[in-house]
C-alpha positions as CSV (number, residue, x, y, z in Angstrom):
1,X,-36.3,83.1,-40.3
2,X,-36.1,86.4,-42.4
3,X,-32.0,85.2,-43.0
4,X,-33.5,81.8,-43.9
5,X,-36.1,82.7,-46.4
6,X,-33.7,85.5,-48.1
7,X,-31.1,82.3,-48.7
8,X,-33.7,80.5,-49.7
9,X,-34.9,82.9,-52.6
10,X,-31.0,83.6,-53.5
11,X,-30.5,79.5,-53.9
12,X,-33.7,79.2,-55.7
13,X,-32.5,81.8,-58.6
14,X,-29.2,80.8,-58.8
15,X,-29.9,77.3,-58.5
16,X,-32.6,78.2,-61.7
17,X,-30.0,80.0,-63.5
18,X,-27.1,77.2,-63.6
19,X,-29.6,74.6,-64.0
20,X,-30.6,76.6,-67.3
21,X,-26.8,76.5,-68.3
22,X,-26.2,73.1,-67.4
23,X,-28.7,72.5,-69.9
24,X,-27.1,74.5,-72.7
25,X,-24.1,73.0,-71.7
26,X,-25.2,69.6,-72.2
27,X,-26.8,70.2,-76.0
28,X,-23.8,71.6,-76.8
29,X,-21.7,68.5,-75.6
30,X,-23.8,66.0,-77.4
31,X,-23.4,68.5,-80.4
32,X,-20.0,68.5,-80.3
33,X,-19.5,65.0,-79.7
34,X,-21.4,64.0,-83.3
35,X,-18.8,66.5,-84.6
36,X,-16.2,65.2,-83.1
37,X,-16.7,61.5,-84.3
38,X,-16.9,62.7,-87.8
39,X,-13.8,64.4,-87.2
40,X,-12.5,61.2,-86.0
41,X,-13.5,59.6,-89.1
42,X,-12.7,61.8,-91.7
43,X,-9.3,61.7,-89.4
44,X,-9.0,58.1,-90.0
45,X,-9.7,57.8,-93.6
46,X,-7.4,60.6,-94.8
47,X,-4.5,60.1,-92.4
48,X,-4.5,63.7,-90.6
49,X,-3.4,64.6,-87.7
50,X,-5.9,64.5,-84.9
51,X,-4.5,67.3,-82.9
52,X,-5.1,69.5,-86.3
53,X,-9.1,67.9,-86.2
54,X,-9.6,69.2,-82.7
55,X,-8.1,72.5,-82.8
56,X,-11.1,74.3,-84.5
57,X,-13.6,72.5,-82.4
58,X,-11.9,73.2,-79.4
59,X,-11.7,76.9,-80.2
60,X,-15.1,77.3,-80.6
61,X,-15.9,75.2,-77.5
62,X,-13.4,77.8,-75.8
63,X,-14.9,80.9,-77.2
64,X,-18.5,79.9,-76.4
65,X,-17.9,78.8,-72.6
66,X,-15.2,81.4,-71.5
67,X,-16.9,83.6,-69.7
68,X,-18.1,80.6,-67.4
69,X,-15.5,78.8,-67.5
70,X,-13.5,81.9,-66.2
71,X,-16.2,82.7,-63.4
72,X,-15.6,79.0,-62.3
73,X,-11.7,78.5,-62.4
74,X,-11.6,82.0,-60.3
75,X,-13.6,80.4,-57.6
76,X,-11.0,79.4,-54.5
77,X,-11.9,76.3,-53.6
78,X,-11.9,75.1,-57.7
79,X,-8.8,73.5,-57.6
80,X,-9.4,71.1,-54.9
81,X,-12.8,70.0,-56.8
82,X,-10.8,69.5,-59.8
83,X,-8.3,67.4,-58.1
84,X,-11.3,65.1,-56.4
85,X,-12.7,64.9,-60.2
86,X,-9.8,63.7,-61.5
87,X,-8.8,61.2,-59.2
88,X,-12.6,59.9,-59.2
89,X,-12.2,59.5,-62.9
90,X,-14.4,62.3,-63.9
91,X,-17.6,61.1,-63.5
92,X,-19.0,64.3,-63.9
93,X,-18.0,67.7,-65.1
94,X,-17.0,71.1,-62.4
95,X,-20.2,72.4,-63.4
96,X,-22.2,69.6,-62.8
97,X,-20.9,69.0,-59.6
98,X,-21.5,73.2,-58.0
99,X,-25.2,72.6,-59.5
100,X,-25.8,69.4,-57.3
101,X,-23.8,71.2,-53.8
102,X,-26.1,74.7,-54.5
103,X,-29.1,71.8,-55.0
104,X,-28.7,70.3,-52.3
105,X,-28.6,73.3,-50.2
106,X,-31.4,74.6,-51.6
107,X,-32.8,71.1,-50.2
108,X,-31.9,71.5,-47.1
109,X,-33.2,75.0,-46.7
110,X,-36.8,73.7,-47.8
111,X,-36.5,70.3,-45.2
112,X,-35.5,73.2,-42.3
113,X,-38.3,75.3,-43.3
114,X,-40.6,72.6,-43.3
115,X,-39.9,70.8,-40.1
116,X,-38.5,74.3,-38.1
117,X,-35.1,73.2,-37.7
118,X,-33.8,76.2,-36.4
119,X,-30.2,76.3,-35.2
120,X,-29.9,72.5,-37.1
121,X,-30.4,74.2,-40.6
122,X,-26.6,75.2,-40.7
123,X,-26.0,71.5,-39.8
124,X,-28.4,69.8,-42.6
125,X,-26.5,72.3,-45.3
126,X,-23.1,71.3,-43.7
127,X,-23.8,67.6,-44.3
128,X,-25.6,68.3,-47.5
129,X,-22.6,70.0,-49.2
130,X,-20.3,67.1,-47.5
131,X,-22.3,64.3,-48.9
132,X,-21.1,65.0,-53.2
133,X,-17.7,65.1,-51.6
134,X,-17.6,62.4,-49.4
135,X,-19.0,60.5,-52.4
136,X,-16.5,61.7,-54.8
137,X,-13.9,60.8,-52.2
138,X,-14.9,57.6,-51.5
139,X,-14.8,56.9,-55.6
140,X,-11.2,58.2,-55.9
141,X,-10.5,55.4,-53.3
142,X,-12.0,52.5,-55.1
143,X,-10.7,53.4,-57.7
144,X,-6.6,53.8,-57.0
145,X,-7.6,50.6,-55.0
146,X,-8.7,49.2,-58.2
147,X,-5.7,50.9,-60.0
148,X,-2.9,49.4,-57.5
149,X,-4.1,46.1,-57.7
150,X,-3.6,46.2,-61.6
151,X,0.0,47.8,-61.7
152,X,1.8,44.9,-60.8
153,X,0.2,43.3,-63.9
154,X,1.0,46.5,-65.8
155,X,4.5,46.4,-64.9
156,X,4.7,43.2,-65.9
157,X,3.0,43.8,-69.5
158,X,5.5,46.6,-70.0
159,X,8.4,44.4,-69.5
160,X,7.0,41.6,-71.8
161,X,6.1,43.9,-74.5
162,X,10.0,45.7,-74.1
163,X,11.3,42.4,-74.3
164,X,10.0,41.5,-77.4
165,X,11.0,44.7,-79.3
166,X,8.4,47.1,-78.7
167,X,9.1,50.7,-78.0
168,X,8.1,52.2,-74.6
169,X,5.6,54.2,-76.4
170,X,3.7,51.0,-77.9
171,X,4.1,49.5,-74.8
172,X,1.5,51.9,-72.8
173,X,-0.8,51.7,-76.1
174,X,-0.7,47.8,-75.2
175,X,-1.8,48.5,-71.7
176,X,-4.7,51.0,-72.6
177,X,-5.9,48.2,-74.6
178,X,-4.9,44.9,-73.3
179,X,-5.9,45.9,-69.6
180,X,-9.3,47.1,-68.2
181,X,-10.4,50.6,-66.1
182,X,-8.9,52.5,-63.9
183,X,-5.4,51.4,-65.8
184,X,-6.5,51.7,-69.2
185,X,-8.1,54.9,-69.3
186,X,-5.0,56.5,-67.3
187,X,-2.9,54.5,-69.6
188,X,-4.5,55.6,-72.5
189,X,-4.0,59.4,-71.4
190,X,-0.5,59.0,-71.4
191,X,-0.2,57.7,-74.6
192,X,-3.2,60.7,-75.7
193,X,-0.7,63.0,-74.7
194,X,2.6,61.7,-75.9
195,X,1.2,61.1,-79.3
196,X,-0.3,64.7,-79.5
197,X,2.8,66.0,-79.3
198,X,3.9,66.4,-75.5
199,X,7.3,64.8,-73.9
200,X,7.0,61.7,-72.4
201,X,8.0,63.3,-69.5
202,X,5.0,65.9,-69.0
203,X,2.6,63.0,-70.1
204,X,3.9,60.9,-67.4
205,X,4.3,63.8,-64.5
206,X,0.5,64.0,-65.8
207,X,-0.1,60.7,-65.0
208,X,1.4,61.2,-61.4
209,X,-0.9,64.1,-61.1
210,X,-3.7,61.9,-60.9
211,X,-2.8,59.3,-59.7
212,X,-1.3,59.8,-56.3
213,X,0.3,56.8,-55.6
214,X,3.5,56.0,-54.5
215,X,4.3,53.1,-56.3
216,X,3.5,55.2,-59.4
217,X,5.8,58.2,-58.5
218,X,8.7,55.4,-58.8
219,X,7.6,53.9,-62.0
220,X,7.7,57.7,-63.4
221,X,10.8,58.1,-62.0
222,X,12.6,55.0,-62.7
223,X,11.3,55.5,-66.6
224,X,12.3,59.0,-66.7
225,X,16.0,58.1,-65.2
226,X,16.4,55.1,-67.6
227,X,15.6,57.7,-70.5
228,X,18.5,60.3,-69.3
229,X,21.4,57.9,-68.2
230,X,20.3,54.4,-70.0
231,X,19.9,50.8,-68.3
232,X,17.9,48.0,-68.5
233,X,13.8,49.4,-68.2
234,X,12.9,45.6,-68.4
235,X,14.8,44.7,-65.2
236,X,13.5,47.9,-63.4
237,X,10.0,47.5,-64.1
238,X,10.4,43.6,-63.0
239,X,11.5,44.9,-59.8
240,X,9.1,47.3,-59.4
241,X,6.2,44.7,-60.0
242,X,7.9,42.6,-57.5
243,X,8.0,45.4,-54.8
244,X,4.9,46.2,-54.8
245,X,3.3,42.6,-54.7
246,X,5.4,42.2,-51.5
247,X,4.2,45.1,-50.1
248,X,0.8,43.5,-50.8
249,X,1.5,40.4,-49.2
250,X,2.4,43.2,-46.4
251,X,-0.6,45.4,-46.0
252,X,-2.8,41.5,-45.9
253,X,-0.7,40.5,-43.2
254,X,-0.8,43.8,-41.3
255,X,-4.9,44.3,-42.3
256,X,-5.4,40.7,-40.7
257,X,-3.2,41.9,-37.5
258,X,-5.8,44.7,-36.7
259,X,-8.7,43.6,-37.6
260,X,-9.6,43.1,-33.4
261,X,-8.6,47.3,-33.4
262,X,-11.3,48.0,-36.3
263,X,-14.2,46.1,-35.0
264,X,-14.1,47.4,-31.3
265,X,-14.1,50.4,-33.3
266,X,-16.9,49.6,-35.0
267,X,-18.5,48.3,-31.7
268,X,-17.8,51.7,-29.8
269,X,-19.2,53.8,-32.9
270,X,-22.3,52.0,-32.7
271,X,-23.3,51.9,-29.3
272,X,-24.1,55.2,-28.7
273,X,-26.7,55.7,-31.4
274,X,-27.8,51.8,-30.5
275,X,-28.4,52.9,-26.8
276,X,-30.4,55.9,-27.8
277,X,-32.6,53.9,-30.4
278,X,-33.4,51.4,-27.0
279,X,-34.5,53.9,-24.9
280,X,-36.5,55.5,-27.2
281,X,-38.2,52.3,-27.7
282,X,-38.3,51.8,-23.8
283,X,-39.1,55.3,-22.6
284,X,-39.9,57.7,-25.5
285,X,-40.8,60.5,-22.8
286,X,-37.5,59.8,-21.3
287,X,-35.6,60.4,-24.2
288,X,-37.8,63.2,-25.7
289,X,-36.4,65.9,-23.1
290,X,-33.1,65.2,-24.5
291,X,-34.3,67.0,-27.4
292,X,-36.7,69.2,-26.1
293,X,-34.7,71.1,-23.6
294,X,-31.9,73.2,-24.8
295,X,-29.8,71.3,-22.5
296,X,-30.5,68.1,-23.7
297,X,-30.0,70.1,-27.4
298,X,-26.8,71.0,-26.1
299,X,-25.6,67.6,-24.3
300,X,-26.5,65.8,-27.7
301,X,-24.6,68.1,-29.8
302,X,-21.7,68.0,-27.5
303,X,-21.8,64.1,-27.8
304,X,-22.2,63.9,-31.8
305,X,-19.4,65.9,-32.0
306,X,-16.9,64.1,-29.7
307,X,-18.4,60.9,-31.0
308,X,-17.6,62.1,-34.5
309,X,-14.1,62.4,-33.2
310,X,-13.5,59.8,-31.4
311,X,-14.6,57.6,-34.9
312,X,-11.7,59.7,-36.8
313,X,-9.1,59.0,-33.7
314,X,-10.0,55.2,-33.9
315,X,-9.6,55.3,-37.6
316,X,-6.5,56.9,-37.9
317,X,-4.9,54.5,-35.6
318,X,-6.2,51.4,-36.9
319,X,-5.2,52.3,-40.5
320,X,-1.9,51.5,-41.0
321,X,-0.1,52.5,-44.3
322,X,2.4,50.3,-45.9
């Protein structure tokens, strides 16, 4: 209890004292973002360079935040967070995202000392600092889902657009504004970067950085190739649309094929917890010693976990990538 409460008092401050910055943080944002559409305009109306707009407002952004910034990028598991931001679109900011986990588990720690969970207090924080994550994850999902359902019209775009005289470079502006999100704003990167004056080969390595996808990785390739040795982009990018609507038509026909393997999945997932809910409702005294008695504690744990496992067995065979 004494470890407990000492946590607890060590979240509570350092919870307090990020909140505080996050704060800051956030006036300064909406500060910098009334500058930064004035920049845009003044940008606009006497034909500067935008890169040349930014760079004072980004120094001073720099300056003010380095010594966060710093304590954050030194942190381990930083790079993984930023990689699960980016491919969930960024919905929120590094610093946004350690305030809600150390939030959470200052949560938790309050829930354990209010119902004496004991032991199950590492458990509640376990799940609490999973939960941001597991939504993050399941974002970054939906939205390369979302994003590999609209390539093949991409593609497609791309070649149109070459066809009709347009440069490569115009092309992806067309897309960033022709197409909607997840494609357009990744798009629209691209041609953010190439026009502020990187190759359009780091722009679109950046683009595979993202977006993890292997029908991307040979779109990047296939462009960068045609660039070095010369062909035709507009027959390449025609075949690369049509490869990946077959593989489509694929993954449909394979989904359909074990769809019996997922729902007895589903089925044996759910009848533990179902059984226990039915004798509880049955016999409550019955079921009660379960939890009582460190041997029921024990059998229970023992039978979350291997459930737990057995639902990540049952998934990993039943999902079948094409």
């Amino acid at each position: 209890m004494n470890i407990i409460f000492i946590s607890l008092i060590f979240t509570s401050i350092l919870s307090f004292l990020l909140f505080i910055r996050y704060l800051l943080f956030s006036v300064e944002e909406s500060q910098n973002s009334a500058i930064h559409r004035r920049l845009d305009s003044f940008g606009k109306k006497a034909n500067v360079s935008q890169m040349h707009l930014n760079s004072a407002l980004f120094r001073k952004k720099k300056d003010h935040n380095k010594a966060f910034h710093k304590f954050i990028r030194q942190l381990s598991i930083n790079n993984y967070f930023q990689k699960l931001l980016r491919k969930a679109g960024e919905p929120i900011s590094i610093e946004t995202l350690y305030l809600i986990l150390i939030l959470l588990q200052l949560f938790a720690l309050i829930l354990s000392l209010i119902v004496q969970a004991g032991l199950y207090t590492f458990i509640l924080m376990a799940l609490m600092a999973y939960s941001p994550i597991y939504i993050l994850r399941t974002i970054s999902q939906k939205r390369l889902s979302v994003f590999e359902t609209q390539f093949p019209e991409a593609t497609d775009l791309m070649a149109r657009a070459l066809r009709s005289g347009h440069s490569f470079s115009s092309a992806l502006s067309m897309i960033s504004q022709e197409m909607h999100p997840p494609i357009s704003e990744e798009f629209s990167k691209v041609s953010e970067d190439y026009a502020y004056g990187k190759t359009m080969e780091d722009a679109l390595s950046g683009l595979m950085q993202r977006v993890e996808l292997t029908d991307v990785n040979f779109f990047v390739t296939a462009v960068l190739l045609q660039r070095e040795t010369g062909g035709n982009l507009t027959e390449v990018l025609d075949n690369i649309g049509y490869i990946v609507r077959e593989r489509f038509r694929l993954l449909r026909t394979v989904k359909t094929l074990s769809a019996e393997g997922r729902l007895s999945g589903i089925i044996l997932a759910l009848m533990p917890p179902a059984l226990m809910g039915v004798l509880y409702i049955l016999s409550p005294q019955y079921i009660n010693m379960a939890f009582e008695h460190p041997v029921g504690q024990t059998m229970l744990m023992i039978g979350a976990f291997f459930e737990i496992m057995g639902i990540f067995v049952i998934k990993y065979l039943v999902n079948i990538e094409v």
